[in-house]
N, C-alpha and C positions, 0 to 999 in steps of 0.2 A: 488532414491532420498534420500538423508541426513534427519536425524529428524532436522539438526539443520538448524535456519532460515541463511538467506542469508544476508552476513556482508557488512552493508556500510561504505567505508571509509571517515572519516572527512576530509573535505577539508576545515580550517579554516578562514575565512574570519573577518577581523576586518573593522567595518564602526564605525566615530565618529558621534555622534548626540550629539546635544546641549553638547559639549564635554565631553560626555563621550565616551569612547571606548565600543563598543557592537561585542564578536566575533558570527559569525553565523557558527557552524562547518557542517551544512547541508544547507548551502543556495544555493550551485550548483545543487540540486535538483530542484529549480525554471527555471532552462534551460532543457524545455523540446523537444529541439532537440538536447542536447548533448546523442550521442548513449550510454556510459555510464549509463545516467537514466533510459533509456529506459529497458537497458539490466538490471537491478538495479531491475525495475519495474516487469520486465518479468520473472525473477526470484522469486518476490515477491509472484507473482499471482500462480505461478506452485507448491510454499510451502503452499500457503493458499489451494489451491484445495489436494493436498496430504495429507496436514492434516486434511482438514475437507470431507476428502471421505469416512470415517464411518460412516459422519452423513447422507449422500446424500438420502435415502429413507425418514428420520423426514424430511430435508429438504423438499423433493416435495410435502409430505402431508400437511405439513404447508403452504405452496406455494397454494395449490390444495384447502385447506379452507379458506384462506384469500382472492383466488379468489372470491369464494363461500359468504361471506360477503359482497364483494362491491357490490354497485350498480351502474350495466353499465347505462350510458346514452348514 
């Protein structure tokens, strides 16, 4: 896995409102069944778990005490 994160390309999109021109260069992300996102997404998730897999033991203890505070009902 790359240290570097995973590039999305802008896909520009121009809408007028109250005539202004407003461009959205990530508004194809709103289509969450084009595979594109998905694969976009899934990549996303696989850099965030490789980066933060040093931390995975604070993670569970954290996890493990914050259970420990709530109160189940």
């Amino acid at each position: 896995m790359s240290s570097l994160p995973p590039h999305a390309e802008p896909r520009p999109v121009v809408a007028l409102h109250h005539g202004e021109a407003l461009s959205d260069e990530f508004s194809w992300f709103r289509d969450r069944e084009d595979p594109a996102v998905l694969e976009y997404l899934h990549a996303e998730n696989q850099y965030a778990e490789a980066m933060l897999a040093p931390t995975a033991a604070l993670q569970e203890r954290l996890y493990v005490e914050m259970l420990g505070r709530i109160k189940e009902t």
